[in-house]
C-alpha positions in Angstrom: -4.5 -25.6 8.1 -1.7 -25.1 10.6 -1.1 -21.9 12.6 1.6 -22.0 15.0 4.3 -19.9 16.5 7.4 -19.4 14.1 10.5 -21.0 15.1 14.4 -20.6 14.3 13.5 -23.0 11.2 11.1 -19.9 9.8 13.9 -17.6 9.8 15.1 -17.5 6.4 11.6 -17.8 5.1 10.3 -14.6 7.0 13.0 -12.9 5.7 12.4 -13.6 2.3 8.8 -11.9 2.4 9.1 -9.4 5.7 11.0 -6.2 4.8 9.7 -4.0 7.4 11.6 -5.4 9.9 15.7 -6.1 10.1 16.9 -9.9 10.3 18.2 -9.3 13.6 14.9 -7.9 15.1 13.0 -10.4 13.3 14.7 -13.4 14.5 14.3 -11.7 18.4 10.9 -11.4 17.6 10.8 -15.0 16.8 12.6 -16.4 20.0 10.2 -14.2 22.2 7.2 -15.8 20.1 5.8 -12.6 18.6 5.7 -13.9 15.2 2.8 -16.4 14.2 2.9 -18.0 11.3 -0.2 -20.3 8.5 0.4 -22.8 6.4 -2.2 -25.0 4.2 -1.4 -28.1 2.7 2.2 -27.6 3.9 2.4 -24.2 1.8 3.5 -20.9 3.3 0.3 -18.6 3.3 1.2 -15.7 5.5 2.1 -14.1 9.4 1.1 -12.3 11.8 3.4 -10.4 14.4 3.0 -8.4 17.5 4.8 -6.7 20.5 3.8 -4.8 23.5 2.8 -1.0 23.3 4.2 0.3 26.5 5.2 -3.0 27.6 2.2 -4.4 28.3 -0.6 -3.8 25.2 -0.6 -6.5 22.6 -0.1 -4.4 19.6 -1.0 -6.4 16.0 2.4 -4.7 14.2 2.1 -6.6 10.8 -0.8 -8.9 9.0 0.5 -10.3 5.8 -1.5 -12.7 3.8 0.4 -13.8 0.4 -1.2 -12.6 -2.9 -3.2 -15.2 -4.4 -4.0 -16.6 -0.5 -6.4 -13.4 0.2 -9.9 -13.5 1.1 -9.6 -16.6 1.6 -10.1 -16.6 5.6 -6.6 -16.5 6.3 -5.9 -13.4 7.7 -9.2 -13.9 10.3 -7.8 -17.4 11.2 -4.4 -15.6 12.2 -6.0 -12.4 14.0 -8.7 -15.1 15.4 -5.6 -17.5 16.9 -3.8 -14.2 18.1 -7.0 -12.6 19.8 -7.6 -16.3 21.8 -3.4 -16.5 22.7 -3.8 -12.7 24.3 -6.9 -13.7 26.1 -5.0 -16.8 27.3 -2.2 -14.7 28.6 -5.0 -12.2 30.6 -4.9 -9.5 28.3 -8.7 -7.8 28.0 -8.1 -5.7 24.6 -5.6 -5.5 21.8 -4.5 -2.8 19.4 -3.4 -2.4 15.8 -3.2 0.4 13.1 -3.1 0.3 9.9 -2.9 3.3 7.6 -6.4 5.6 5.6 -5.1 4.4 2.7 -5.1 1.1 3.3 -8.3 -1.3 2.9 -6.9 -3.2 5.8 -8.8 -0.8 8.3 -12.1 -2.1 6.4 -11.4 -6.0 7.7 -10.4 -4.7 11.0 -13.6 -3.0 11.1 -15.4 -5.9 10.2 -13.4 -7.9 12.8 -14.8 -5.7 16.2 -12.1 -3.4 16.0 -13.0 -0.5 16.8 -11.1 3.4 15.6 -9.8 4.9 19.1 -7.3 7.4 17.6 -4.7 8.4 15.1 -1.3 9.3 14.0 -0.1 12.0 12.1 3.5 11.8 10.9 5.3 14.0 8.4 4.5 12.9 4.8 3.1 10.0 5.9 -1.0 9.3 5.6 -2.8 9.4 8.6 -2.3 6.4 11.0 -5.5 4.6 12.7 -5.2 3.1 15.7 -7.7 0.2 16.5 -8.7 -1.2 19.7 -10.9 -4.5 20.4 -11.5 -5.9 24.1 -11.3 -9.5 23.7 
């Protein structure tokens, strides 16, 4: 297994799968290493990538594991890497969201995170937010 920062050589890959976010922002995101990416056996598997809520929070934007890759440990091994890389850089919690809807606030649970809020936007479900001090 092989997690590492994506590079310029990821580009066109990323964009294949990651729709949420344009080319141009993605490939910004990539040169500022916010983008983390796993491979097995030299196959694509999934990324994680991040920012900084109010400039200084890490803030988890997007998990993505590829179907037929999940619950497999993947998306933990990406989080896990992530966690370790904020705590390497002095940060002492990170944040994420993910939507009620979505099982993904089950595996964040299970994770440490903890629920420290929410998000209500119009005709949208309600947003979690998630905290973890790390």
């Amino acid at each position: 297994m092989v997690i590492r920062y994506a590079g310029s050589e990821d580009i066109e890959l990323l964009s294949e799968y990651d729709d949420d976010i344009s080319p141009e922002e993605l490939e910004k995101s990539i040169t500022s290493q916010k983008v983390i990416v796993l491979f097995e056996d030299g196959r694509f598997v999934g990324w994680l990538r991040y920012n900084l809520f109010w400039d200084n929070i890490p803030f988890m934007n997007l998990l993505y594991i590829l179907d037929g890759e999940r619950g497999k440990g993947y998306g933990r091994q990406l989080v896990s890497f992530w966690e370790k890389e904020m705590s390497d850089k002095g940060y002492g919690f990170v944040l994420t969201s993910t939507q009620s809807d979505e099982e993904g606030q089950f595996f964040y649970r299970k994770l440490g995170y903890i629920d420290r809020g929410s998000l209500l936007l119009p005709d949208e479900p309600l947003e979690i937010i998630f905290y973890k001090k790390i």
